[in-house]
ZAMARGU-4260 file (C-alpha; in steps of 0.2 Angstrom, whole numbers, plus 5000, padded with zeros to 4 digits):
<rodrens>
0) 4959/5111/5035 | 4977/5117/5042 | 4976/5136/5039 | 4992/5150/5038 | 5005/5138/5035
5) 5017/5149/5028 | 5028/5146/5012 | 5042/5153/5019 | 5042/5145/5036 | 5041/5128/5027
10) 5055/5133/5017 | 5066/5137/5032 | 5064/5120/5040 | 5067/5113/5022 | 5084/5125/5019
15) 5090/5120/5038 | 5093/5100/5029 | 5076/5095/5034 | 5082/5094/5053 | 5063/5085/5058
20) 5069/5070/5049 | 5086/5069/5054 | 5080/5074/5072 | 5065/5059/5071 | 5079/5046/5065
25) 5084/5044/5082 | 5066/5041/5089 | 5060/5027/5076 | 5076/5016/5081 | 5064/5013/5098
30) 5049/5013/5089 | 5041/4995/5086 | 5032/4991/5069 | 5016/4988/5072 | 5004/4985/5056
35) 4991/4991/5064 | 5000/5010/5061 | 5006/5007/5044 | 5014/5020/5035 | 5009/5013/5016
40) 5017/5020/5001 | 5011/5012/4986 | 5018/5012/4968 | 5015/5009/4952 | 5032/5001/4945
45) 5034/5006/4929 | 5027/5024/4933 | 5039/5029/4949 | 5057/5030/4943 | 5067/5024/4929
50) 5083/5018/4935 | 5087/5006/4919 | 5084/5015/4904 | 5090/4998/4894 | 5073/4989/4901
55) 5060/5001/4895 | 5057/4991/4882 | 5056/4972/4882 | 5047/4960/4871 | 5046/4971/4857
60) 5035/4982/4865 | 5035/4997/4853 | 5018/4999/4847 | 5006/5014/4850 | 4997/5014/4864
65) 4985/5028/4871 | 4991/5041/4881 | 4998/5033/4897 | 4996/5016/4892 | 5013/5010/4887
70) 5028/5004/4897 | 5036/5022/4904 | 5051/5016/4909 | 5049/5014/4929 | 5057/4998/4938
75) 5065/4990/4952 | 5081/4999/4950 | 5070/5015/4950 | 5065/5011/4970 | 5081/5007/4975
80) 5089/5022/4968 | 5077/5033/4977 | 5078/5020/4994 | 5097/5025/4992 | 5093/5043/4993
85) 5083/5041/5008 | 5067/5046/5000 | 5057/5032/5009 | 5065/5038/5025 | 5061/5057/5025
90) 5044/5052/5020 | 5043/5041/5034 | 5037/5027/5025 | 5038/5010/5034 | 5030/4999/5019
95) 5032/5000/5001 | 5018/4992/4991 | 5023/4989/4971 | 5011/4984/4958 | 5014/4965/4951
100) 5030/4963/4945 | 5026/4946/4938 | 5029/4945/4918 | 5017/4951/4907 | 5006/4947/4893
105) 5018/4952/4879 | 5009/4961/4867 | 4994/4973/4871 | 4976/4973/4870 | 4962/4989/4868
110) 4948/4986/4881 | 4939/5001/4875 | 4953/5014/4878 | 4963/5015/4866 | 4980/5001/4865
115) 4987/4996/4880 | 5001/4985/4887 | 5001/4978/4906 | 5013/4990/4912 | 5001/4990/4927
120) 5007/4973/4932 | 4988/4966/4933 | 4990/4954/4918 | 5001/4938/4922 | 5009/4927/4909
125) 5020/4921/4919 | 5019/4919/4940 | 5036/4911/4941 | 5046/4924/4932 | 5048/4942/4935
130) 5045/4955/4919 | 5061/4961/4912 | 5053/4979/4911 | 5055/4980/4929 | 5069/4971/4933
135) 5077/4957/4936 | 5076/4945/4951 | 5094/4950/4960 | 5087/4968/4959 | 5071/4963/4970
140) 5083/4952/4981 | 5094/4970/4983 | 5077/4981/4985 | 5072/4969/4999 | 5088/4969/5007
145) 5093/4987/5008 | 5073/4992/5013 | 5075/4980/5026 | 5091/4987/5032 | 5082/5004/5034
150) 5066/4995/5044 | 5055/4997/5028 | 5042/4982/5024 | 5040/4977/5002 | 5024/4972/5000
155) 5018/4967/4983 | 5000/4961/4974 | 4995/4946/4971 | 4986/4942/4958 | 4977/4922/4957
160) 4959/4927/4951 | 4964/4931/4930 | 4979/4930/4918 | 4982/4942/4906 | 4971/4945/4890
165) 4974/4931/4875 | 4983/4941/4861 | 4990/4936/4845 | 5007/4932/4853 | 5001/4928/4871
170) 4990/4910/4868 | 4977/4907/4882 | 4978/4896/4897 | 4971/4877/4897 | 4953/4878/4897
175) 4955/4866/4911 | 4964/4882/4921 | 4955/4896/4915 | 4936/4902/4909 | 4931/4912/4895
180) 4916/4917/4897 | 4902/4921/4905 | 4906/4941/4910 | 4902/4945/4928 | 4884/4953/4928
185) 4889/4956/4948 | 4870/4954/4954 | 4874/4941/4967 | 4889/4932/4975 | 4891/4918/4962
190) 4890/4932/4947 | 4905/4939/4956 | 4916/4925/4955 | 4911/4910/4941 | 4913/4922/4928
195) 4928/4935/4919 | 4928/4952/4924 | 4928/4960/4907 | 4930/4953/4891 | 4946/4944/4886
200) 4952/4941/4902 | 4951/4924/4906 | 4945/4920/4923 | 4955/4907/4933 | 4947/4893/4940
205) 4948/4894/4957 | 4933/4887/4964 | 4943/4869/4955 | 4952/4857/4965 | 4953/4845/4950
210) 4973/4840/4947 | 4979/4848/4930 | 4994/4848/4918 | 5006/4863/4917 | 4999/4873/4903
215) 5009/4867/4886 | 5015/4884/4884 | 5026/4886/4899 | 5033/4870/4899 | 5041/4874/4883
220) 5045/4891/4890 | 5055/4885/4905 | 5063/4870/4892 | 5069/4885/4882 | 5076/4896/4899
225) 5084/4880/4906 | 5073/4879/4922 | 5059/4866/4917 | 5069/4854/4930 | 5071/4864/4942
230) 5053/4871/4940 | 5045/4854/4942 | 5055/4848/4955 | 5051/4863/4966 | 5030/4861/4963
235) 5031/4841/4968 | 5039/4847/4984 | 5027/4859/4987 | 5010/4847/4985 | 5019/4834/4993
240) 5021/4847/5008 | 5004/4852/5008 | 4995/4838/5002 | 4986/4851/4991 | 4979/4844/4975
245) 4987/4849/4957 | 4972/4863/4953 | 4977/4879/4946 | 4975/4891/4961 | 4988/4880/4971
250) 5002/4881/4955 | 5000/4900/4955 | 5000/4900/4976 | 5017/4890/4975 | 5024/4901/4964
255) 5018/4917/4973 | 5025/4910/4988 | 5042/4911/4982 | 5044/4928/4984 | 5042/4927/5001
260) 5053/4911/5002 | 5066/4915/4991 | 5068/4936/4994 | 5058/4938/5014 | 5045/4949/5004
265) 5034/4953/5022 | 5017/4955/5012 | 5005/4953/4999 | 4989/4965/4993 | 4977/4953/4985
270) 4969/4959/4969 | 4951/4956/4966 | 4948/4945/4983 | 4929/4947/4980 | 4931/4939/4963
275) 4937/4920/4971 | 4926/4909/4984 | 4933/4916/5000 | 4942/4899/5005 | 4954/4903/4991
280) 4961/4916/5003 | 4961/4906/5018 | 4972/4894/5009 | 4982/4905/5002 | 4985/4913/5021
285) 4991/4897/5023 | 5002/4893/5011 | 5010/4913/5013 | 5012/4908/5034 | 5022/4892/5028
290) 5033/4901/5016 | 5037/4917/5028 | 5040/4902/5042 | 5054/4894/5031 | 5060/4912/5023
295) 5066/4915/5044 | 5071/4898/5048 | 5082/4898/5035 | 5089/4917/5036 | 5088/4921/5054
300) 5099/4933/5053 | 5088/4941/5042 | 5071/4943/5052 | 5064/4959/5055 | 5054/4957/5071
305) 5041/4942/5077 | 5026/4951/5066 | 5018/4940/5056 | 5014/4939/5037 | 5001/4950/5030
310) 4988/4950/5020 | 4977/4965/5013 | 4964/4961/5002 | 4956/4973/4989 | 4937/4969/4993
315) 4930/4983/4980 | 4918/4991/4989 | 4922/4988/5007 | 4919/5002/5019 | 4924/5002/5038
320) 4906/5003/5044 | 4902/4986/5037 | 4914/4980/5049 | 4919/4962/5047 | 4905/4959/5034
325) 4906/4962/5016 | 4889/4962/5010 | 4884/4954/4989 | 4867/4956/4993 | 4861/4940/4992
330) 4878/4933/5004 | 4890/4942/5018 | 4904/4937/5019 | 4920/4938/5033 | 4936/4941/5026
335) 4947/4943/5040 | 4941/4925/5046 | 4949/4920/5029 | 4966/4923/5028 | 4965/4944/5027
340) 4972/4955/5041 | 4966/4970/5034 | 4955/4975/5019 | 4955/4994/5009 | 4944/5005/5016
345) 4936/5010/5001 | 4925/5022/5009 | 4940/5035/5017 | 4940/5047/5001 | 4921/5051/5002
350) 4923/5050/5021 | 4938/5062/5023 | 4925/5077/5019 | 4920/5074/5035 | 4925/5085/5051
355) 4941/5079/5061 | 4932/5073/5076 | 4917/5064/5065 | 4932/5055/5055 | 4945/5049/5070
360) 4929/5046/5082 | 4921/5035/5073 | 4937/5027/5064 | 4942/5021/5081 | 4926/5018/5089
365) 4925/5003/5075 | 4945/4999/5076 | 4943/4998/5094 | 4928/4989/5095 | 4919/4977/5081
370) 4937/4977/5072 | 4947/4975/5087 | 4964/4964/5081 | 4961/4968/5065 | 4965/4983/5053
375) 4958/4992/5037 | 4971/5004/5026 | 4965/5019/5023 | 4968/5033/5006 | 4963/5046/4996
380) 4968/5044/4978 | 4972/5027/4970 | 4976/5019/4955 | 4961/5014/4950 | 4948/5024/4961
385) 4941/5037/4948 | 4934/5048/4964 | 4949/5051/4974 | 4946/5063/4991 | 4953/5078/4981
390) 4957/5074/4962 | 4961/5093/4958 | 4975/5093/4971 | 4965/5109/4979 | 4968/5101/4999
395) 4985/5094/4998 | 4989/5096/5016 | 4970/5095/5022 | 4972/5078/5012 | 4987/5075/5023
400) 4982/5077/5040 | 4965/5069/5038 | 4974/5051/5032 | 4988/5052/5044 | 4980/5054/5056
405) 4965/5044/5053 | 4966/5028/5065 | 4970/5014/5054 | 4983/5009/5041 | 4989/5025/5030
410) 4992/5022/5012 | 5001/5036/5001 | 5001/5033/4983 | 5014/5039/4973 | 5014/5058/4971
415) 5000/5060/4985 | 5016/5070/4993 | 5019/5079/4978 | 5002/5085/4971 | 5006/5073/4955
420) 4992/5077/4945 | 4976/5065/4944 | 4970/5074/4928 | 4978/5072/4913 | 4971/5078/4898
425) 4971/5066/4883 | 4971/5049/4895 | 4955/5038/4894 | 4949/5028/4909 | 4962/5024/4923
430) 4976/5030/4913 | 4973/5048/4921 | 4977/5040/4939 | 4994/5033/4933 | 5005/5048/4924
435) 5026/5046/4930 | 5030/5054/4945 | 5035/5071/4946 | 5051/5072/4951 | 5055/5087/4943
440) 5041/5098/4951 | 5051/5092/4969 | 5066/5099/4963 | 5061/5114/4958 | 5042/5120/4963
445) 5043/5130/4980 | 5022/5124/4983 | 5029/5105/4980 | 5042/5107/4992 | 5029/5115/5004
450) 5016/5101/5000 | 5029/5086/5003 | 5036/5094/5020 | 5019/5091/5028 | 5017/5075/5021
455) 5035/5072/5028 | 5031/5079/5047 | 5014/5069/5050 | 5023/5052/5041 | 5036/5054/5052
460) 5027/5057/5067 | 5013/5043/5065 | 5028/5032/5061 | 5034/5037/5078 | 5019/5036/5088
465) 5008/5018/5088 | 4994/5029/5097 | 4989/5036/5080 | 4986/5022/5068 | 4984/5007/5083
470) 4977/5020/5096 | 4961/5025/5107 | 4955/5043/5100 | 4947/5054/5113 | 4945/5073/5109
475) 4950/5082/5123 | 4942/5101/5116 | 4931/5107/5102 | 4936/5125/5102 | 4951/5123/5100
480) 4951/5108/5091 | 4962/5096/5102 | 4964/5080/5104 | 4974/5063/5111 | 4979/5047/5104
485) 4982/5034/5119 | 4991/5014/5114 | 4993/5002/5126 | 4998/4984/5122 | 5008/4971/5132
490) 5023/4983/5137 | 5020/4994/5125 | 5012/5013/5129 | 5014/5027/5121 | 5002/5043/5119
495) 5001/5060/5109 | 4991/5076/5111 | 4989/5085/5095 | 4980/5101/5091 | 4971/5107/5074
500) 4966/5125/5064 | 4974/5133/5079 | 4979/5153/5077 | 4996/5155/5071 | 5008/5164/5082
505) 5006/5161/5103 | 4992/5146/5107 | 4988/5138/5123 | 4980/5119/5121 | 4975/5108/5137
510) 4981/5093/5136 | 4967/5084/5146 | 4974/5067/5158 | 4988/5063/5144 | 5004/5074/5152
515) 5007/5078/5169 | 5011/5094/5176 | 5030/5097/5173 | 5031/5086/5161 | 5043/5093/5147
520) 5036/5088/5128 | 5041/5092/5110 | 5030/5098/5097 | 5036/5088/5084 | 5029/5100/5068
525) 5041/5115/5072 | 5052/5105/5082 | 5052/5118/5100 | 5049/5111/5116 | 5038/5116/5132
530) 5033/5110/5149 | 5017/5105/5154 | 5007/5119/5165 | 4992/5117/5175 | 4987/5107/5160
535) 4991/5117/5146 | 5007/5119/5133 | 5009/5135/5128 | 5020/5138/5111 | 5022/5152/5097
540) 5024/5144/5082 | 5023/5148/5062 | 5010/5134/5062 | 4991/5131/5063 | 4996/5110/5070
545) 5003/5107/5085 | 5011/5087/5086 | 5012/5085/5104 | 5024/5069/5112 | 5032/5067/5128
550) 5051/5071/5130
</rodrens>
């Protein structure tokens, strides 16, 4: 854990207009986005920021809930006002990931605790329409477009294994679309999939490929909104493209496709990918490619880079050192040959107890090696993991240096950066993951602002520097701990030297092959410079890190 960073110092560089970010700015314009190096910040919607008080509360959506399991008020309007502020970019953030934003089941159900709506976005009643809880579709075509204009990815989660719950206002699907029972013992592959998760949430036939009829209910729906022409039209051009047949997993395909088609979304996290027959996300991979294609042949003007699409997949339970293999037991199975670039590395929060070197050695031994051209996305706390790295927020900036600067994808989820807290008294479940952000404690909380400067420095620097999430790691000390980050690609090369638990005050690192002698290098966490000496920088910083890159 980084020791003796000082309160005040951190303050100082906060007072001074936050000069590291403004300072970096000018380095990430020569930066190339790789995935690989991800910087991940994900959001609940609803819970973020509320940036239209009139939608907090749609469809009648007034009843009691339990504590934290009503509609709060966050939406779309809520990201882009903070997107404005350049939140996203002194956080170094180069993704956003937002929960569903898909309409929702309209009432609520209790699945044991206590009354709850789908302000989490996880239960669908309607692919093809957005919620108006968290906006509407102009405002996702204006997030798109101004993260964009900053360099910053929108990826959101797909959802094709379940609808939402059947409630007294919300009818079910076709039993020719959806299952009802059994509930998934999960004892083998097939109890994974041909089955519904909990009760009342009807499972979605995807292993079908029989042709069905729109369900009754959102034909009248669309009739009613004036769209049912349009609607229709649009799916007989799609299955006459892709000669796909009229099964449920291809309508809800289509119309997840239209986000990237209609708005140049550059992403999708895919919910409950363990919970489908794996083909289902090869198609999907598919049908994504072909949507992303027509998005930049249609807007050239609008394309970021030549980086494809990409697909995350929520494999509950995957950890890195099963490599390319996900095991049920009785069947392993290879996500990245179908469809997924990267999976969750659900394993990071019990592995970041770890030492540094025992972490980022073997991280990129397996990146490097068995996972070579692919990528996992690392975090500590989630919204739906209830053993996060550090749930009472004790190891803030321990937390910190350990996932940025982890070799893989990064994901930060909301308030990570602000020590929100993952403990609320009087939720059940979940619902203790998922309070609003805490903006206030930002504002006004001198430990916050300490906290969120750190997370700001190593984002920013990662964000600069491919070598940390796309690198080779090689430790270059022990005592000190020191060491490099080497990437090289094509004609891309870049390297870092970075130091950890040093003394405060004057140190002395080597800094092994990486820098020649005379070569001038900043350190990026205090922001003085040095030139390379027989080997070593010498600095006196206020800090215990040193962020080494060439000048």
């Amino acid at each position: 854990m980084i020791k003796k960073i000082t309160t005040f110092a951190l303050l100082a560089l906060l007072i001074c207009g936050n000069s590291f970010a403004q300072k970096k700015k000018t380095i990430t314009t020569k930066t190339p986005f790789l995935w690989e190096n991800a910087n991940v910040y994900f959001l609940l919607t609803d819970r973020f920021n509320n940036g239209d008080k009139t939608n907090d509360h749609t469809y009648n959506r007034t009843k009691e809930t339990g504590k934290l399991r009503g509609f709060e008020g966050g939406d779309i309007r809520g990201v882009i006002q903070k997107l404005d502020e350049g939140y996203f970019d002194k956080l170094g953030t180069t993704v956003i990931w937002m929960t569903p934003i898909v309409e929702q089941i309209h009432d609520g159900v209790d699945e044991g605790t206590g009354f709850s709506y789908g302000f989490h976005g996880y239960w669908t009643r309607d692919w093809s329409s957005l919620d108006p809880s968290y906006g509407t579709k102009k405002d996702l075509a204006e997030l798109v477009e101004k993260a964009h204009a900053k360099g910053i990815r929108i990826m959101l989660d797909a959802v094709i294994n379940h609808t939402g719950p059947v409630t007294a206002e919300d009818s079910v699907y076709p039993s020719d679309w959806v299952r009802t029972s059994p509930k998934c013992t999960y004892q083998s592959y097939d109890t994974y999939i041909n089955c519904t998760l909990v009760e009342n949430l009807p499972d979605v036939k995807t292993e079908s490929n029989d042709n069905v009829a729109l369900p009754p209910f959102l034909v009248e729906k669309w009739r009613k909104e004036g769209r049912y022409d349009k609607e229709v039209a649009e799916l007989d051009a799609f299955f006459k493209q892709t000669g796909y047949p009229r099964a449920p997993k291809y309508y809800i395909m289509k119309w997840l496709s239209d986000y990237i088609t209609n708005y140049g979304i550059d992403g999708y996290r895919v919910d409950t990918a363990k919970h489908t027959k794996e083909d289902v996300w090869a198609d999907f991979r598919k049908v994504c490619d072909l949507a992303f294609a027509e998005f930049k042949t249609k807007n050239p003007k609008k394309v970021l880079d030549t980086n494809p699409f990409f697909m995350v997949g929520e494999v509950y339970g995957y950890n890195i050192g099963g490599k390319k293999l996900y095991d049920f037991g009785d069947k392993k199975v290879n996500y990245f040959e179908n469809g997924f670039t990267s999976l969750i590395n659900f394993a990071f929060p019990y592995e970041a107890k770890m030492g540094y070197e025992e972490l980022f050695s073997k991280y990129s031994t397996i990146l490097n090696s068995d996972l070579k051209g692919t990528a996992v996305m690392n975090y500590v706390s989630s919204h739906d993991d209830s053993n996060p790295f550090d749930k009472k927020r004790e190891k803030t900036l321990e937390s910190a240096t350990k996932l940025l600067l982890a070799p893989g994808i990064s994901q930060t989820y909301y308030g990570d950066e602000s020590a929100r807290s993952l403990d609320i008294s009087g939720t059940q479940g979940d619902a203790t993951l998922r309070s609003f952000m805490n903006w206030e404690d930002i504002k006004t909380n001198p430990k916050t602002a300490e906290i969120e400067l750190h997370w700001q420095k190593l984002s920013n620097f990662r964000k600069n520097h491919l070598a940390i999430g796309a690198g080779v790691h090689s430790q270059i000390s022990s005592t000190p701990y020191v060491f490099s980050r080497t990437f090289v690609k094509e004609k891309l090369n870049d390297a870092v030297v970075i130091g950890l638990d040093l003394p405060n005050g004057q140190k002395e690192i080597s800094v092994g092959t990486i820098f020649k002698n005379g070569t001038k290098v900043k350190e990026a966490y205090s922001g003085k410079t040095s030139v390379v000496k027989d080997g070593k920088v010498s600095l006196n910083t206020n800090f215990s890190i040193l962020l080494l890159e060439k000048l």
